[in-house]
N, C-alpha and C positions, 0 to 999 in steps of 0.2 A: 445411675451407672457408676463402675468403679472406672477410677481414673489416676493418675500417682504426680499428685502436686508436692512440689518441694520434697523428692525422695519418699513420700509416706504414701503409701495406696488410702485412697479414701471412698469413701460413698459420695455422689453429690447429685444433687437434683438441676443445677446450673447445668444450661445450655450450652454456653461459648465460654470462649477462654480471658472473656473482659469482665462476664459478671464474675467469672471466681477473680479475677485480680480484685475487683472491688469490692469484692464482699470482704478482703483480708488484706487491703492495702489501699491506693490510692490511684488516679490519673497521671502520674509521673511513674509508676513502676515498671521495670522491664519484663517481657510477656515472653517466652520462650517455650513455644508448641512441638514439640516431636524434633527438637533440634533447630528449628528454625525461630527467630525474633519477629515477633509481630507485631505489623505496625496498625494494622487493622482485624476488625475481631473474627471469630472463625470459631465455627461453631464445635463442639469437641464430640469424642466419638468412644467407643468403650477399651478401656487399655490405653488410651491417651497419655501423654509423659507431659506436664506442667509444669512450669519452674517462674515463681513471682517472684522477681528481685526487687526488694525495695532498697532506696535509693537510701543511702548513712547510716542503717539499722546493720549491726553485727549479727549473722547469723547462728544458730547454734550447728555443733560440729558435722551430726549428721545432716543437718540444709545445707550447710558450709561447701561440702562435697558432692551432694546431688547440682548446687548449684554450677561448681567449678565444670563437672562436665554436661551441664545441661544444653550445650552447643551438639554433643555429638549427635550421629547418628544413634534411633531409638535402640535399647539393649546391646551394643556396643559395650558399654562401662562395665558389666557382667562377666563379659568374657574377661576384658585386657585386664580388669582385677582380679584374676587368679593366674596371671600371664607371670612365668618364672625369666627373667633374661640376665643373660652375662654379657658382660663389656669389655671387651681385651683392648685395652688400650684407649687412654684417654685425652687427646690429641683432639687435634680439627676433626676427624671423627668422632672418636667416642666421646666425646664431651659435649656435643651439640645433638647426637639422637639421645646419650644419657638425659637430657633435657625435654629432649621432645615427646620419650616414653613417658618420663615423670609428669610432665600434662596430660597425656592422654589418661592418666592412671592406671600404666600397669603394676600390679601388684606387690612385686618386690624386683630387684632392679641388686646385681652383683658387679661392681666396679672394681676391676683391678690393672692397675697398672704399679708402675715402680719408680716411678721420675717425679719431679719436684717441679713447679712452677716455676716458669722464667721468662725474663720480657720477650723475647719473639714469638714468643707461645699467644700472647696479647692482640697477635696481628690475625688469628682466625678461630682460635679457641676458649670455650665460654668461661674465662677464666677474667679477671680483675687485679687491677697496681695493688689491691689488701691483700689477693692471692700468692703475688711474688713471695718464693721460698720457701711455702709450703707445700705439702705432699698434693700433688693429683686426687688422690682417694681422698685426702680430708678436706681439699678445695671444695669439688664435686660434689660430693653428701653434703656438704653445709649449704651450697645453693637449692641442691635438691628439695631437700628441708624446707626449706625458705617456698619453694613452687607449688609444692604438692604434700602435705602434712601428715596424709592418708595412706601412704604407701611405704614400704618397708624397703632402704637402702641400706645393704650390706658391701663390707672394703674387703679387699687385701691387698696387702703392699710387696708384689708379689714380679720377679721375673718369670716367663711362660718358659717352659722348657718339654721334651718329649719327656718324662718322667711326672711333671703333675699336671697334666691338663687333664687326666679324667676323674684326680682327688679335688679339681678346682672345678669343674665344671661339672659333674656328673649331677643328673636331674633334673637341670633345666631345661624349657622347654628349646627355647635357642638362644646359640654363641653367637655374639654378635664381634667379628674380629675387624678391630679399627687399630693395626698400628701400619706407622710409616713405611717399615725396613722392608723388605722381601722375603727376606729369610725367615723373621718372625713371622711374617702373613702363612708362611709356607708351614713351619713347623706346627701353628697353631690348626691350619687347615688338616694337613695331610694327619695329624695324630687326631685330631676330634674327628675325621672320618673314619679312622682304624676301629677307634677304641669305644668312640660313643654313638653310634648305627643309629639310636633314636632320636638321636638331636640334629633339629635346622642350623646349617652356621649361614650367617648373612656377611658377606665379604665385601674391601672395598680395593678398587684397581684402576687407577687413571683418574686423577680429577686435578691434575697440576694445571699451574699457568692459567691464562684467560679466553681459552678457545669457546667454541659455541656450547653454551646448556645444552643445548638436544643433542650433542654425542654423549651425556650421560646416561646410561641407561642402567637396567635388572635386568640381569639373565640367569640365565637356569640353567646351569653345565652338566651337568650332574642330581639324583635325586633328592639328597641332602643338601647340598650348596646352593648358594644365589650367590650372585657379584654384581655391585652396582658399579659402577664407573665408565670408564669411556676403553679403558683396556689398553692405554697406550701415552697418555699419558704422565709422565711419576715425576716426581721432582727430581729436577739436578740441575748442574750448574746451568746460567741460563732461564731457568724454567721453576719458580717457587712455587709455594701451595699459597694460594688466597684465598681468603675467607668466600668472594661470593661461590665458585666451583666445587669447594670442599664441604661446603655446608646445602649446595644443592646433592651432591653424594651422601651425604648426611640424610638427609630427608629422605631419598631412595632406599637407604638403608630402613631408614627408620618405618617408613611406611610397609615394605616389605614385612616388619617384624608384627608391624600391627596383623596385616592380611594374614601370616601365619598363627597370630594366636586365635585369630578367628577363623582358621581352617579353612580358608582361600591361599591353596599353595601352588597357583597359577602367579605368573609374574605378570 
């Protein structure tokens, strides 16, 4: 039967998913069946996805990559690597789904923001004391790099205005809009629905202060839009943004972009 161990489709006459670890490694290897780690053996079936990690062995670059997403779900990794997405603003939002797209490996990934690293930024955003003072875009792509080696991060150091969001964004599949201000959330929104009719924007709204997770949600206002957040929440005085609520908004965002590259645009 044909089955696809360590990224490579192969022939094999093995039964279960313990004789091929041992036939090409050892009783210590990690066994990862159709996304799931096995702790016990299971016997395999045709189109099968197998991923043998052994334990201090470097792999090469194509295992390297089959291996990073050998957690997901089967054929997953197919889609979200040819997924185009942009990041308007790199903040408690965009800087924690920038992260979370880049493990799942979508395919190229557009960061643009226009602010510099600074210590409060520390307190929810995926940024580092080495990062103080430099650019957001050059922060961000050097961790990217560092997560996910396979996938193609493009910058601009760029303020959003109604005049280039469709020379900055045009083509991708969705805008993913993560800044703080209102205004910007607004202009980014209301001119990528004007001007670019084919693109998802994934929005974010209300995730201040330490109220309950479950008022975070995704909704669907409109047929292009999603907004994750609680809707009522935002920061001001009183009421700051912390890392645990902004980065569960983060995830909602983020996971929404997945379901849309994989044409589930149900919330």
């Amino acid at each position: 039967m044909k089955i696809i161990i360590n990224g490579k489709e192969q022939e094999t006459t093995y039964q279960t998913a313990f004789q091929v670890r041992d036939s090409i490694g050892n009783s210590d290897d990690i066994v990862i069946l159709n996304g799931f780690q096995m702790n016990q053996d299971s016997s395999l079936a045709e189109n099968d996805i197998l991923s043998i990690i052994r334990k201090g062995v470097m792999p090469d670059e194509e295992e390297l990559e089959s291996m990073m997403m050998a957690r997901h779900t089967p054929y997953v990794h197919q889609k979200v690597k040819g997924g185009k997405v942009a990041i308007a603003g790199l903040g408690g939002l965009g800087s924690n789904i920038a992260v979370m797209l880049a493990r799942i490996g979508v395919g190229q990934l557009f960061l643009v923001d226009f602010d510099i690293v600074e210590p409060s930024n520390l307190n929810r955003q995926s940024y580092y004391v080495r990062h103080l003072g430099m650019p957001k875009t050059t922060a961000l792509k050097e961790q990217l790099e560092e997560i996910n080696p396979f996938i193609t991060v493009e910058t601009r150091d760029a303020k959003i205005s109604e005049g280039n969001v469709k020379e900055l964004f045009e083509g991708y599949d969705v805008i993913c809009e993560a800044f703080d201000k209102p205004d910007a959330k607004a202009t980014l929104v209301n001119t990528a629905l004007e001007q670019l009719p084919d693109c998802k924007i994934v929005s974010g709204s209300g995730m201040a202060g330490y109220d309950s997770s479950n008022l975070i949600q995704t909704r669907r206002p409109m047929k292009q839009l999603y907004v994750c957040g609680d809707l009522e929440n935002e920061a001001k005085v009183g009421r700051g943004l912390m890392a645990p609520r902004v980065q569960i908004c983060a995830g909602h965002q983020a996971n929404m972009i997945l379901r849309l590259l994989l044409g589930q645009e149900e919330v």
